[in-house]
Chimera marker file (.cmm) of the C-alpha trace (Angstrom):
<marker_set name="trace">
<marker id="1" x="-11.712" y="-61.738" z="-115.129" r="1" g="1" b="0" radius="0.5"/>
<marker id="2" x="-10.877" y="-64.880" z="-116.736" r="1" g="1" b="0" radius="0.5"/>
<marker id="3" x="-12.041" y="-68.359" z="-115.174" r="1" g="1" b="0" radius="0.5"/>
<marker id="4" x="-10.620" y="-71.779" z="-115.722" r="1" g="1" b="0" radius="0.5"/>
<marker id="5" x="-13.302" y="-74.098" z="-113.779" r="1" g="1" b="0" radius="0.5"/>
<marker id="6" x="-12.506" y="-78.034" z="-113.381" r="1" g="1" b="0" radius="0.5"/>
<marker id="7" x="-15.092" y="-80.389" z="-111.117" r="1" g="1" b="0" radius="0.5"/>
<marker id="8" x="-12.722" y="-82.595" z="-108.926" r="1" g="1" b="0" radius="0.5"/>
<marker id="9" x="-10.696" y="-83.405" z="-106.322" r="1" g="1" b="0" radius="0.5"/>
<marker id="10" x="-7.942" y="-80.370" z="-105.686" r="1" g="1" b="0" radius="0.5"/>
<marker id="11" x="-5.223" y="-80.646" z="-103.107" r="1" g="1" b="0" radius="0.5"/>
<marker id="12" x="-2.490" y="-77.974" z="-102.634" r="1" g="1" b="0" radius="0.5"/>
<marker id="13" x="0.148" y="-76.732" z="-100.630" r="1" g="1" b="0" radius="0.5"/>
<marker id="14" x="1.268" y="-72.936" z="-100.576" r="1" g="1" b="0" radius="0.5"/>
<marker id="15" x="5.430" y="-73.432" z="-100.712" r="1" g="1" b="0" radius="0.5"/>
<marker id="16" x="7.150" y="-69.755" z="-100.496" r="1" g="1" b="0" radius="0.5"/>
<marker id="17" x="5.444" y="-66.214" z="-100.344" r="1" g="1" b="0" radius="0.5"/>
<marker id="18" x="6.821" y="-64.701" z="-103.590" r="1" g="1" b="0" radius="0.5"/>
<marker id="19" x="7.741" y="-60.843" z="-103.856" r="1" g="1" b="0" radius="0.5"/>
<marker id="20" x="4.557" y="-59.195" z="-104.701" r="1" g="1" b="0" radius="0.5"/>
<marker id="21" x="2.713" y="-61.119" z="-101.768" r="1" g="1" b="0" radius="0.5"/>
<marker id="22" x="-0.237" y="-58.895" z="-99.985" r="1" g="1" b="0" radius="0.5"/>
<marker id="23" x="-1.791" y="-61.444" z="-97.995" r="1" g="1" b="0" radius="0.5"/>
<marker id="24" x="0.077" y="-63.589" z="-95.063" r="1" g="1" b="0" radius="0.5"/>
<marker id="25" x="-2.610" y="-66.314" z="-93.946" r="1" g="1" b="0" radius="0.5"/>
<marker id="26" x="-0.932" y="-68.922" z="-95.901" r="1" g="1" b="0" radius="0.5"/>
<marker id="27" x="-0.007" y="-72.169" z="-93.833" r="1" g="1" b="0" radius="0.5"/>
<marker id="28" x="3.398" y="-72.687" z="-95.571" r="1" g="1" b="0" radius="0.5"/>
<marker id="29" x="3.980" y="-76.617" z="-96.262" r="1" g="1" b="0" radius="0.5"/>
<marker id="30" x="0.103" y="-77.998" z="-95.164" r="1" g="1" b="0" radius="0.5"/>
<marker id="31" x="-2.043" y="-79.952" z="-97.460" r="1" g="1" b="0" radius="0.5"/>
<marker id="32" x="-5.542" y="-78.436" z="-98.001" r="1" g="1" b="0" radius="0.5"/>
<marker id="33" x="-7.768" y="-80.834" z="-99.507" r="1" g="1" b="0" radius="0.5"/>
<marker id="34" x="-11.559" y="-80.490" z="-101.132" r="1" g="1" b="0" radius="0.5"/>
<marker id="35" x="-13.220" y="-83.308" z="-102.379" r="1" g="1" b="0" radius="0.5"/>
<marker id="36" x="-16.229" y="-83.223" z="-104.636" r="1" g="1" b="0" radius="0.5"/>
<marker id="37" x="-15.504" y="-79.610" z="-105.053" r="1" g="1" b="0" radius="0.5"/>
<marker id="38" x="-15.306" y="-76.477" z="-108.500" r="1" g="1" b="0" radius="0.5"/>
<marker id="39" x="-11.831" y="-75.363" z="-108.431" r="1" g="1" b="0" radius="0.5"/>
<marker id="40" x="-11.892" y="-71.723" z="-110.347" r="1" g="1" b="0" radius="0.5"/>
<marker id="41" x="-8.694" y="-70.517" z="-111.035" r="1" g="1" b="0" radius="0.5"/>
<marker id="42" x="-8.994" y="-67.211" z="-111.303" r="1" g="1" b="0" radius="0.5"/>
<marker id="43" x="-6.957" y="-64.457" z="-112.930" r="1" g="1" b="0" radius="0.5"/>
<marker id="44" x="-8.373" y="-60.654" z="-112.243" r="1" g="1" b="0" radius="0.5"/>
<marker id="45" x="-7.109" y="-58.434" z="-114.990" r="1" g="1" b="0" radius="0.5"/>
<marker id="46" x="-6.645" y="-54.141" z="-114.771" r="1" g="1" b="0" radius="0.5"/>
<marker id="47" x="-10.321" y="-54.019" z="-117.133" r="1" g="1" b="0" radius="0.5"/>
<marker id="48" x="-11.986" y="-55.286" z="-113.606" r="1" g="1" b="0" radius="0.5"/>
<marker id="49" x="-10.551" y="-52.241" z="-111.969" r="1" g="1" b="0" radius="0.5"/>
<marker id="50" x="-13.544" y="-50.136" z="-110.535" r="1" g="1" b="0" radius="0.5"/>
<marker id="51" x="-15.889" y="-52.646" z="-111.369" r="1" g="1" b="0" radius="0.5"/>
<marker id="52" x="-15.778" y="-55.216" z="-108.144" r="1" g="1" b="0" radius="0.5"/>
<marker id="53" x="-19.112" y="-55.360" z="-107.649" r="1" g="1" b="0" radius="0.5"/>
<marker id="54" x="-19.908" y="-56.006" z="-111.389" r="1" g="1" b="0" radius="0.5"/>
<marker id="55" x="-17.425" y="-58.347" z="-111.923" r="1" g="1" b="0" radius="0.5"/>
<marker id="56" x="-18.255" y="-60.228" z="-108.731" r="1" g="1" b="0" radius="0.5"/>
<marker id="57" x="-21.499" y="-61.048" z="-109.306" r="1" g="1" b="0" radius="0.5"/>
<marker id="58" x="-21.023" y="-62.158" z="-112.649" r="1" g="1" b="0" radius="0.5"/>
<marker id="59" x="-18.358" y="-64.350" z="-112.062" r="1" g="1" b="0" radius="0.5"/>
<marker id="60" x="-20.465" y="-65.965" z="-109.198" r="1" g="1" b="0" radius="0.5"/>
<marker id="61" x="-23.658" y="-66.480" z="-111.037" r="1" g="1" b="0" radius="0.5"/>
<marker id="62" x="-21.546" y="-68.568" z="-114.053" r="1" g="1" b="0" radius="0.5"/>
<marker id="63" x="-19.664" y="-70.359" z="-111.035" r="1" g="1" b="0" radius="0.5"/>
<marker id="64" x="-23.275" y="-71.363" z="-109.629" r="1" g="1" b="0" radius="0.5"/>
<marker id="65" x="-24.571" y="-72.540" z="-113.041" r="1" g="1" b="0" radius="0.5"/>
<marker id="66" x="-21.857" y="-74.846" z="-113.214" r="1" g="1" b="0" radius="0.5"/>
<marker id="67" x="-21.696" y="-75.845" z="-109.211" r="1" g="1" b="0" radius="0.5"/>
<marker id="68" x="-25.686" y="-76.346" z="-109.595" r="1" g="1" b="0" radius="0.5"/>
<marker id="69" x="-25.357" y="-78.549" z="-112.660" r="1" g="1" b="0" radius="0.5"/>
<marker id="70" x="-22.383" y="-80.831" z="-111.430" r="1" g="1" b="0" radius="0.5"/>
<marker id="71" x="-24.314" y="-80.861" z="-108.004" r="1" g="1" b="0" radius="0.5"/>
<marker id="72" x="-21.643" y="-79.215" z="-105.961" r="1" g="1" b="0" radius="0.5"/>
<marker id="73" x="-21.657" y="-77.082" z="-103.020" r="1" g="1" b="0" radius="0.5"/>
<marker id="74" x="-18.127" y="-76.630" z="-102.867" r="1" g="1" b="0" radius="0.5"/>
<marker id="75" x="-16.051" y="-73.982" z="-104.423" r="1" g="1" b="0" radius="0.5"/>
<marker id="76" x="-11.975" y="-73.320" z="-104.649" r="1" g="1" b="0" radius="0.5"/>
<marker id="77" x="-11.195" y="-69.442" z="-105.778" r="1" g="1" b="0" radius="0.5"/>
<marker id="78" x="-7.754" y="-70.270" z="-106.507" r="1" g="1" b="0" radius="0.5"/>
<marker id="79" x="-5.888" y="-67.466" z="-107.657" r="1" g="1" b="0" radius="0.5"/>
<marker id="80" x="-3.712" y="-67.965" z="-110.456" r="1" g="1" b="0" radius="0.5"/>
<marker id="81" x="-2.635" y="-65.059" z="-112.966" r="1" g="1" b="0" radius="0.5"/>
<marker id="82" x="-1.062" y="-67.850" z="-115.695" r="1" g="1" b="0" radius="0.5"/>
<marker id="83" x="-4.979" y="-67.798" z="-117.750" r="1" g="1" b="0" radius="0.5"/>
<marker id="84" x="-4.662" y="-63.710" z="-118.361" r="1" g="1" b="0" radius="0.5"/>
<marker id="85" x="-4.666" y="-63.008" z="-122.244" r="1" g="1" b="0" radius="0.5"/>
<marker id="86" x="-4.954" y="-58.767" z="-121.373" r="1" g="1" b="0" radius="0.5"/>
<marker id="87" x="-2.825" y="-57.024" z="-118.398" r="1" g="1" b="0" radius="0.5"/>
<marker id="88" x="-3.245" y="-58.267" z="-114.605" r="1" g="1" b="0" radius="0.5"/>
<marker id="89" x="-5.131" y="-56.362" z="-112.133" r="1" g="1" b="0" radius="0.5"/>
<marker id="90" x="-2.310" y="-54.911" z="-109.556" r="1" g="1" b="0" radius="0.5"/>
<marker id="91" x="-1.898" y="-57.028" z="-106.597" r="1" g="1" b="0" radius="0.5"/>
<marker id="92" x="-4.431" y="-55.543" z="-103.724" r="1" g="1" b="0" radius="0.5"/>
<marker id="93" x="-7.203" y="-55.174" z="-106.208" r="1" g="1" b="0" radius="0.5"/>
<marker id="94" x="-7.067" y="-58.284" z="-107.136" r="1" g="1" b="0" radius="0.5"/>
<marker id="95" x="-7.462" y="-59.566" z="-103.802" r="1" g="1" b="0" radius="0.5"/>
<marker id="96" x="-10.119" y="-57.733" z="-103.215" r="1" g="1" b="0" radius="0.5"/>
<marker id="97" x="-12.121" y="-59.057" z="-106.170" r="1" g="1" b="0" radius="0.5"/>
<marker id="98" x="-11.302" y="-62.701" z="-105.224" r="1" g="1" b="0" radius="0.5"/>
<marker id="99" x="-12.775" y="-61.777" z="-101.488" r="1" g="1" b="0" radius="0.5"/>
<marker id="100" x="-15.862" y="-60.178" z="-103.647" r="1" g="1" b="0" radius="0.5"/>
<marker id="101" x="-16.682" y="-63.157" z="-105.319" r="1" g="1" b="0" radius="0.5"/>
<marker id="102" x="-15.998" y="-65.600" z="-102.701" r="1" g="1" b="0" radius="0.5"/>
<marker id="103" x="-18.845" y="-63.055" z="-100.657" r="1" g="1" b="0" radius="0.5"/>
<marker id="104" x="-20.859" y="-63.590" z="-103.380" r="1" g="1" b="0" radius="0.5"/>
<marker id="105" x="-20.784" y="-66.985" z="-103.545" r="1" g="1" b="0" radius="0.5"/>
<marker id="106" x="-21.307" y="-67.590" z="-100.005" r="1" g="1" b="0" radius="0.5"/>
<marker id="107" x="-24.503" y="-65.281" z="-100.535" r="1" g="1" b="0" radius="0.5"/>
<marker id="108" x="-25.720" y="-68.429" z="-102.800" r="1" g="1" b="0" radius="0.5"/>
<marker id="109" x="-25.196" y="-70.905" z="-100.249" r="1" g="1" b="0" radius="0.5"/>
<marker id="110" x="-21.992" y="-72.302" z="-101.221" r="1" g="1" b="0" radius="0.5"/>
<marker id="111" x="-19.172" y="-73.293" z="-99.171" r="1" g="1" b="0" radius="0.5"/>
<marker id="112" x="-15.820" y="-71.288" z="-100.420" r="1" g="1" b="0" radius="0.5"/>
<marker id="113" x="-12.396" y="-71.855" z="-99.439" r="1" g="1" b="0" radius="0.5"/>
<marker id="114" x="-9.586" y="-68.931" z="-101.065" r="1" g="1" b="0" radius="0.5"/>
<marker id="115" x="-5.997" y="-70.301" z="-101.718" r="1" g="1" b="0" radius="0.5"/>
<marker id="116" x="-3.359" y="-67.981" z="-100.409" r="1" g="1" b="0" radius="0.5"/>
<marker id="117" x="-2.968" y="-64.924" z="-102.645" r="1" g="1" b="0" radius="0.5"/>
<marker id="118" x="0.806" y="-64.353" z="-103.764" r="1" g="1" b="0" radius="0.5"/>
<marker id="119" x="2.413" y="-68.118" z="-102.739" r="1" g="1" b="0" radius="0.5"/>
<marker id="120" x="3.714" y="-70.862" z="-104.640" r="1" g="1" b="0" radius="0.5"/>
<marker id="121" x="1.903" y="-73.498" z="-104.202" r="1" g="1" b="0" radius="0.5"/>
<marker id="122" x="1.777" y="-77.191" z="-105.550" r="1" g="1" b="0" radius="0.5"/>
<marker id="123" x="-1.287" y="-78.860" z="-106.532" r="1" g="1" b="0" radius="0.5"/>
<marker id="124" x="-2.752" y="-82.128" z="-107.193" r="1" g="1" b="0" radius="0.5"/>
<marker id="125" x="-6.028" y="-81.309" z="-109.021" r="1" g="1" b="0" radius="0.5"/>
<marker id="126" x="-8.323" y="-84.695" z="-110.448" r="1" g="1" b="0" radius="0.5"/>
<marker id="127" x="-10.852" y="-83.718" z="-112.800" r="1" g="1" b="0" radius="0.5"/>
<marker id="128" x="-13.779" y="-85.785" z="-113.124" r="1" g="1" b="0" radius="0.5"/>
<marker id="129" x="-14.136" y="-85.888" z="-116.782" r="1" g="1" b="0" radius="0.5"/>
<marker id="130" x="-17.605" y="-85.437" z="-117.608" r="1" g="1" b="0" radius="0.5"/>
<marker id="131" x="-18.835" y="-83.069" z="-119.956" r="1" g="1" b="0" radius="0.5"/>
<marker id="132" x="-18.651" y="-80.083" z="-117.809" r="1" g="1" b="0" radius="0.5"/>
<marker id="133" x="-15.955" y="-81.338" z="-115.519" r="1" g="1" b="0" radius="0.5"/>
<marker id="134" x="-13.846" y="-78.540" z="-117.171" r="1" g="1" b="0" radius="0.5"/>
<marker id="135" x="-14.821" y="-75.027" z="-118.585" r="1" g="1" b="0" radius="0.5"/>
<marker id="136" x="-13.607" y="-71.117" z="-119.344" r="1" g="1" b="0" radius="0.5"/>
<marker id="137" x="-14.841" y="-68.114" z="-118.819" r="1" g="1" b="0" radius="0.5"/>
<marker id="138" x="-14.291" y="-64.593" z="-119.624" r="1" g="1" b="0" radius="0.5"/>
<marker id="139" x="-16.634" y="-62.404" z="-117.499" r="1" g="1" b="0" radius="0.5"/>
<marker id="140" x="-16.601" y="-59.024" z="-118.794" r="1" g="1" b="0" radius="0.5"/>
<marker id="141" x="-17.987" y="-55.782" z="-116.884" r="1" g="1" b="0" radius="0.5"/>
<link id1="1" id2="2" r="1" g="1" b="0" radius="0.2"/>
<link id1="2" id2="3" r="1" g="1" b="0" radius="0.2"/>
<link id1="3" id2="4" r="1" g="1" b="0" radius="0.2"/>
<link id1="4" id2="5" r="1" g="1" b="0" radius="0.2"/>
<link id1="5" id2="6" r="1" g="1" b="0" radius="0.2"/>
<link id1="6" id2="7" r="1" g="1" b="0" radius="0.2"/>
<link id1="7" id2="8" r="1" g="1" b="0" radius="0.2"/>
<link id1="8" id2="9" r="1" g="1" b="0" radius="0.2"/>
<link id1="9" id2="10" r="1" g="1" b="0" radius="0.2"/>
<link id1="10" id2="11" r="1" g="1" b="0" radius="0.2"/>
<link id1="11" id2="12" r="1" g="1" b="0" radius="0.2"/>
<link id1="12" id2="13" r="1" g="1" b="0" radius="0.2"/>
<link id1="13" id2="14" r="1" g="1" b="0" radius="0.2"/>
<link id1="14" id2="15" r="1" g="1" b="0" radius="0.2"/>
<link id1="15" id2="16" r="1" g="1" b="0" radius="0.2"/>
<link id1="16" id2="17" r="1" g="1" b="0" radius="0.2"/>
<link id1="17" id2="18" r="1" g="1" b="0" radius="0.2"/>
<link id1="18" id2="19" r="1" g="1" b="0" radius="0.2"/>
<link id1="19" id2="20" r="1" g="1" b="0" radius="0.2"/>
<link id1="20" id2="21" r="1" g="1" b="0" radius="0.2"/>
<link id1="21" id2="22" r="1" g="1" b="0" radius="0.2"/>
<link id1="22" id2="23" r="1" g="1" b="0" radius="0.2"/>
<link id1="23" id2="24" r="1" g="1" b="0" radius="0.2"/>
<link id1="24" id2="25" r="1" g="1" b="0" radius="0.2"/>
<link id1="25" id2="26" r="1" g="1" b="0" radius="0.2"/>
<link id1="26" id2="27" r="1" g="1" b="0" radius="0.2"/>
<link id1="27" id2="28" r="1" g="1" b="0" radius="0.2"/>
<link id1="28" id2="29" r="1" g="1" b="0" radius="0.2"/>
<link id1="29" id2="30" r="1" g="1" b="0" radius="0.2"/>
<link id1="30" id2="31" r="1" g="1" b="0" radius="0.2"/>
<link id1="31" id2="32" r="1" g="1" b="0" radius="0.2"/>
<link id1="32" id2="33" r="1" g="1" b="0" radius="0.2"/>
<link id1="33" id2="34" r="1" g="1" b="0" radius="0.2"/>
<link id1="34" id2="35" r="1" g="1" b="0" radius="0.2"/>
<link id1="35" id2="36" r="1" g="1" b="0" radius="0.2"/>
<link id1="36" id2="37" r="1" g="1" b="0" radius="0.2"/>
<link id1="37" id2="38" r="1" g="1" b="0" radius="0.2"/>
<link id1="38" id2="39" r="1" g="1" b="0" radius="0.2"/>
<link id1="39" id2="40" r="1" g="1" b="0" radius="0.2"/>
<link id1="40" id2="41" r="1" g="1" b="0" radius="0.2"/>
<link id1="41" id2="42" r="1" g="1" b="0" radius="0.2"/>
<link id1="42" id2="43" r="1" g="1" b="0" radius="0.2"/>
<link id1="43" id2="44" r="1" g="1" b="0" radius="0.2"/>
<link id1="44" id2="45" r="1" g="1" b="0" radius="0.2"/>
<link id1="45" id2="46" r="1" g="1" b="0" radius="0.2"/>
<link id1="46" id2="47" r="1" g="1" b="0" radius="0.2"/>
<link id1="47" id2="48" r="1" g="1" b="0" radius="0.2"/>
<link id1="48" id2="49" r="1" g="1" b="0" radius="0.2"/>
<link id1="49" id2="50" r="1" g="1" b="0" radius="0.2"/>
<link id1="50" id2="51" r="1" g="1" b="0" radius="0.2"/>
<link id1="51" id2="52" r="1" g="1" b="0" radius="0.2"/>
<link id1="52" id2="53" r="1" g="1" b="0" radius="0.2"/>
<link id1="53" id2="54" r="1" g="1" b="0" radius="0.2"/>
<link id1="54" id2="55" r="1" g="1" b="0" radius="0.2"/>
<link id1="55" id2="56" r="1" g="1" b="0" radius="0.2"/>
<link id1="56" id2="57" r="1" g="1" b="0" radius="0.2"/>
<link id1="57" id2="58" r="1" g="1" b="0" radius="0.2"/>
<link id1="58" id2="59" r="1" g="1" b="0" radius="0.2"/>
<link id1="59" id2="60" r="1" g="1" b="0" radius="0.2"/>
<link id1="60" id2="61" r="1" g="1" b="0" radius="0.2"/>
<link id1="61" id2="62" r="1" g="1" b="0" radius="0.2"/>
<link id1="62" id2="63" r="1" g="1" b="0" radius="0.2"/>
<link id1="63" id2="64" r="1" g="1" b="0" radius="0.2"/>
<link id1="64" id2="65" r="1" g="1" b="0" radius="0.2"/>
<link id1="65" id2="66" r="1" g="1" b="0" radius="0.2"/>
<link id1="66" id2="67" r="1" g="1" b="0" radius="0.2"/>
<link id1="67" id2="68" r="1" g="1" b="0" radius="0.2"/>
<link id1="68" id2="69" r="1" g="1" b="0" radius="0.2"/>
<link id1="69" id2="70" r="1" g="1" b="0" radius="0.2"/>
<link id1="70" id2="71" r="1" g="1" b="0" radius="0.2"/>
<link id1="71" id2="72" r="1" g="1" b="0" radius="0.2"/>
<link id1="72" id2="73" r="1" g="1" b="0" radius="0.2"/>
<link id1="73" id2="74" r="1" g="1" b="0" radius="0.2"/>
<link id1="74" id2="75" r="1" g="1" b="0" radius="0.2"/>
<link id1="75" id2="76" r="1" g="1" b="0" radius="0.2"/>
<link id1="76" id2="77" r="1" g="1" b="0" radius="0.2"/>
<link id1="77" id2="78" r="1" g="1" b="0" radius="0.2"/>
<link id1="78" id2="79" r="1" g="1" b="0" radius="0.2"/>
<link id1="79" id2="80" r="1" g="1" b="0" radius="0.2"/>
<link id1="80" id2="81" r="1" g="1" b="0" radius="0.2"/>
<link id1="81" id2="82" r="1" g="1" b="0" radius="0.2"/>
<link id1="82" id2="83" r="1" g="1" b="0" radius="0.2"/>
<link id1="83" id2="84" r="1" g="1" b="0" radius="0.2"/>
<link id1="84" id2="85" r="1" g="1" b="0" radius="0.2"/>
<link id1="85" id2="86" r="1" g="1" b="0" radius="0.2"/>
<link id1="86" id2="87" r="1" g="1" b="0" radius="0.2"/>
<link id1="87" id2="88" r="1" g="1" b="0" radius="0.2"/>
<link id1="88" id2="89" r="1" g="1" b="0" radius="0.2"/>
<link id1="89" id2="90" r="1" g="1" b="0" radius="0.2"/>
<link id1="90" id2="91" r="1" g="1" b="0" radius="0.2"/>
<link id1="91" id2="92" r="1" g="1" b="0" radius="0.2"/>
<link id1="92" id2="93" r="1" g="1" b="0" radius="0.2"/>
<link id1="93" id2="94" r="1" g="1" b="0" radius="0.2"/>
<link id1="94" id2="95" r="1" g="1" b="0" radius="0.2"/>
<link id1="95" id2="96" r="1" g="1" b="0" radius="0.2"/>
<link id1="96" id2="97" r="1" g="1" b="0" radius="0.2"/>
<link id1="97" id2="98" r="1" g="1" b="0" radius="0.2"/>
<link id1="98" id2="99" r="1" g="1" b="0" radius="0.2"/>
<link id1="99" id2="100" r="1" g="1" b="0" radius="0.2"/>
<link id1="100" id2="101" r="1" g="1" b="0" radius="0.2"/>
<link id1="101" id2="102" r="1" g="1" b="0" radius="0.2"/>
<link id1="102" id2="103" r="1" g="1" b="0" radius="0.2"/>
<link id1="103" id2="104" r="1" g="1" b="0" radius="0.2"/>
<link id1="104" id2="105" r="1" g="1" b="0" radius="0.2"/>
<link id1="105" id2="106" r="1" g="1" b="0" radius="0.2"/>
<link id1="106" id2="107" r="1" g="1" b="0" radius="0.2"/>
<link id1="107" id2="108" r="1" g="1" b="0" radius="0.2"/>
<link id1="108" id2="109" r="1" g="1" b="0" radius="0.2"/>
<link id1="109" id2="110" r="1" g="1" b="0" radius="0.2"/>
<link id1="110" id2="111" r="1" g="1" b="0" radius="0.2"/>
<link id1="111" id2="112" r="1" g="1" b="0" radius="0.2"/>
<link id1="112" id2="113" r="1" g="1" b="0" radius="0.2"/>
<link id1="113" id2="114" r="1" g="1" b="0" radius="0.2"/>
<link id1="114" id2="115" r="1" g="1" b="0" radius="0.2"/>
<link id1="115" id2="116" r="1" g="1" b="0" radius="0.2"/>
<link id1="116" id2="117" r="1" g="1" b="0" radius="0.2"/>
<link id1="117" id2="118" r="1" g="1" b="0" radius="0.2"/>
<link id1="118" id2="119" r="1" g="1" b="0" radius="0.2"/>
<link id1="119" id2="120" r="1" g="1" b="0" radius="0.2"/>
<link id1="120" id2="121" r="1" g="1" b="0" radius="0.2"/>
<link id1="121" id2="122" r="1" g="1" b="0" radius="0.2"/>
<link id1="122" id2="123" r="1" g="1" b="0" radius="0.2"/>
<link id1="123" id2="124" r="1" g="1" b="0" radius="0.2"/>
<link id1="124" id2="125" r="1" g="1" b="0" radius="0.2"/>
<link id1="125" id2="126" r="1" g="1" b="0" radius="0.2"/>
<link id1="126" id2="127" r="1" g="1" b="0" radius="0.2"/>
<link id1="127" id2="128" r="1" g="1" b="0" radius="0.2"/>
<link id1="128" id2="129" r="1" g="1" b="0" radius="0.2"/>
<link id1="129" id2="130" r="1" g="1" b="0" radius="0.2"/>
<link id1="130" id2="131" r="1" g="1" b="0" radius="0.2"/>
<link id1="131" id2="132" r="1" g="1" b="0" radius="0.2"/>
<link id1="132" id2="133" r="1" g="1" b="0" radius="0.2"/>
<link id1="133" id2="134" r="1" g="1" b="0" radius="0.2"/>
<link id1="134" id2="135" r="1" g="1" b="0" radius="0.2"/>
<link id1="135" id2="136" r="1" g="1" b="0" radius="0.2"/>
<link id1="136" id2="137" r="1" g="1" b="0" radius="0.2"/>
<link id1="137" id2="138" r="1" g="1" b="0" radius="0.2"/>
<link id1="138" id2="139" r="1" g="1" b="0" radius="0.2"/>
<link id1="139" id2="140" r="1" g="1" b="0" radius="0.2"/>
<link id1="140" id2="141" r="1" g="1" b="0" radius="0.2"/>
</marker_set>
C-alpha cells in the first residue's frame, strides 16, 4: 500500500461513477468538508492481496503516529490509485482494505470518513505546511 498523508483542510466532491466502480454510496455533486483533519490518499496495490489484516494494521499505526503528532483526531482514507509505483490491487480488494484500515483506525479512537471508491471527484485540499504537514509511505506486508 502506498500512502500520501497531508495535515489540512480537504474538501471534495465525487462528480461521475467511472467504469470499474464497486461501491454506490457516493452523493454525486455534494461538498464533504473536514477541517483540521490527515487526508491519506491511498493506493492498495496486488502485493496487499491476502494480506488485509497485515497491511491494515500497519498502515493504521503510521497514520496514528502522524495524527498523534499533528494532534488530530480526524482522518480522510481517500482512495486514489495515481501514487502506485507496482500493479493496483483489483477493484473489490481494494475496497476491502480501505474498509480494513478505516476499522482499524476507528479501533484507535479516531474519527474516519472514506471518499467514494471508483468516482471522480474534485478536491480542494490546504495543507498546513509544517514539517509533517505532508508525508509518504510505503507499508509493506
Amino acid at each position: 500500500m502506498r500512502l500520501l498523508i497531508f495535515h489540512g483542510n480537504l474538501a471534495y466532491k465525487a462528480t461521475e461513477p467511472v467504469k470499474i466502480s464497486v461501491r454506490d454510496d457516493a452523493e454525486e455533486g455534494v461538498w464533504k468538508e473536514y477541517e483540521n483533519c490527515l487526508t491519506a490518499f491511498c493506493a492498495v496495490e496486488a502485493t496487499d492481496e491476502g494480506r488485509l489484516s497485515t497491511i491494515a494494521e500497519k498502515a493504521a499505526s503510521e497514520l496514528q503516529l502522524v495524527a498523534e503528532r499533528v494532534k488530530t483526531k480526524e482522518i480522510v482514507v481517500y482512495p486514489h490509485a495515481h501514487i502506485f509505483a507496482r500493479k493496483l490491487a483489483t477493484p473489490r480488494y481494494a475496497v476491502r482494505m480501505l474498509q480494513a484500515l478505516a476499522d482499524e483506525l476507528r479501533k484507535l479512537g479516531f474519527t474516519v470518513h472514506i471518499a467514494p471508491f471508483g468516482w471522480y471527484k474534485a478536491f480542494r485540499l490546504e495543507c498546513f505546511g509544517h514539517p509533517l504537514a505532508e508525508s509518504g509511505r510505503t507499508i509493506d506486508p
